[in-house]
N, C-alpha and C positions, 0 to 999 in steps of 0.2 A: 339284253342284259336281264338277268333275276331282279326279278321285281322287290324282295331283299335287300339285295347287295346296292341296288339304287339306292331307295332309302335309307339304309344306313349312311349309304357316303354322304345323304342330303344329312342328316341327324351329328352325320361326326366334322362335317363340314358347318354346319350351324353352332356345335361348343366352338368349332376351331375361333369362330364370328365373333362370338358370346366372349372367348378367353382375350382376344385381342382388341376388342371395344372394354373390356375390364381392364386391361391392362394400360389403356391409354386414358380412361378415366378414373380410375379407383381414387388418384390423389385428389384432385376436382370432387368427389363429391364425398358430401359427409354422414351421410347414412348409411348402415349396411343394405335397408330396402332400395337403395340410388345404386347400387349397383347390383345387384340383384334384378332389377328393373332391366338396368342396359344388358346386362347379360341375357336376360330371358326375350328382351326385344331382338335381339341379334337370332339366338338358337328360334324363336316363332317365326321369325323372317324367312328364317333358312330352308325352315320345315315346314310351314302352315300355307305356303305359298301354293305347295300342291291341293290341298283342299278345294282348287275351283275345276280341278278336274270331276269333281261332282257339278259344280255349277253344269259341264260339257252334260255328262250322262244324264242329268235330268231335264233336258232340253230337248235332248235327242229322245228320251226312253220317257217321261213326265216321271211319276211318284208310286210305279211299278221298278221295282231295285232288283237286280240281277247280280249278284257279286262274280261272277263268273265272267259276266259279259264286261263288268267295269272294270277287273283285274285285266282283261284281254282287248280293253279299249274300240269293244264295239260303239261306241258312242261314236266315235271317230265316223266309221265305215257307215253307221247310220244315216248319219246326217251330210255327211262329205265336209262337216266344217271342225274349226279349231278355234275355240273361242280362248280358252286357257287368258282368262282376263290381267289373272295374277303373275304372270309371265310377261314380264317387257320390261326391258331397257331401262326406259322412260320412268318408272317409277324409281330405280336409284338414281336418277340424275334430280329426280324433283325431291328426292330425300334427303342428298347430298348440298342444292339447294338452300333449303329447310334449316339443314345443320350448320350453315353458313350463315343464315341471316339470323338465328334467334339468337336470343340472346340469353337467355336463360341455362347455365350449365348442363342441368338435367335433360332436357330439351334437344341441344344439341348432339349431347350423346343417346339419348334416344333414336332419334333422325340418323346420327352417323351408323348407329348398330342398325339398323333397320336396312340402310345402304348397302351394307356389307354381308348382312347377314344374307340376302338378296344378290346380291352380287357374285357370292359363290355360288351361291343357288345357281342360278342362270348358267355361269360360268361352267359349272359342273353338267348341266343340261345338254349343254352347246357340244359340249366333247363326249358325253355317254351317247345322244339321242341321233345318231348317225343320219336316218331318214327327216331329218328336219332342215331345213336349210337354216343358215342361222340369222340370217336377217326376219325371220319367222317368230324371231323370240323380241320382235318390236310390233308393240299395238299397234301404231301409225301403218304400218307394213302390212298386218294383217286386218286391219279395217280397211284400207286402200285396196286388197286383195277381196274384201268380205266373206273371210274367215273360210276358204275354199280350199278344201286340202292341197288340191293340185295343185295351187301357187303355193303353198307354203311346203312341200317336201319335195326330195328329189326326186328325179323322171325314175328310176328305181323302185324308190318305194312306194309313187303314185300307182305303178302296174301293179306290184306286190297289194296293193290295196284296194284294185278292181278286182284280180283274181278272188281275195280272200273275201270280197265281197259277195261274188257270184256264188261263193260258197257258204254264206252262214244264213241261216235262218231264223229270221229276229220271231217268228210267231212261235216258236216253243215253250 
């Protein structure tokens, strides 16, 4: 898929986050910055999550940046691993948690939009990112595997990504 059309679904899937944590708190709180807050917690959730796919490239590649090679996900083929820290499950079940035990209005719809906002995220990931297996978008899974491409995509795209390995050359 266009590296575009992704991101935006992630951006318009994150208002969707943002419109429906508003909607469910706006009466609950009494400032306009309290929802403002929730809403912008949902849409950063949705969208900011991708940001540790640089955590991947600078691991693989150190503090030499290649825009080329991190739009085309060499980081991946370098290293053989997928750490994508900000990807897992487990973080909206310990948000949803969160929003359950606190007690503070604000608080909980923080934690709720932050679920949610993350939840699509994910959600939206799991059905564009065909070569991913989906049990691969759980830390527990991918620490268990140690972050190993080969366990975490299908036998498919594992080939697809020895070939295209044999084929790029990171010393350029």
């Amino acid at each position: 898929m266009n590296l575009f059309l992704h991101i935006l679904i992630h951006i318009l899937l994150g208002f969707l986050a943002g419109i429906i944590s508003w909607q469910i708190y706006k009466k609950d709180l009494h400032a306009h910055w309290q929802v403002f807050l929730v809403f912008f917690s949902a849409l950063a959730s949705g969208v900011a999550v991708d940001l540790d796919h640089f955590i991947d490239y600078f691991l693989a590649f150190g503090f030499q940046f290649n825009f080329d090679y991190f739009l085309s996900g060499y980081q991946f083929l370098k290293s053989d691993k997928i750490y994508i820290f900000f990807h897992a499950w487990e973080y909206v079940v310990i948000f949803v948690i969160l929003a359950v035990i606190l007690r503070k209005i604000l608080a909980k719809a923080i934690f709720f939009s932050l679920a949610l906002g993350l939840f699509f995220h994910l959600s939206a990931d799991c059905l564009l990112n065909e070569g991913m297996r989906q049990q691969a978008y759980s830390m527990v899974y991918r620490i268990k595997n140690n972050f190993d491409v080969e366990s975490l995509v299908t036998v498919e795209h594992w080939q697809e990504h020895i070939k295209l390995k044999e084929n790029v050359n990171f010393n350029q």
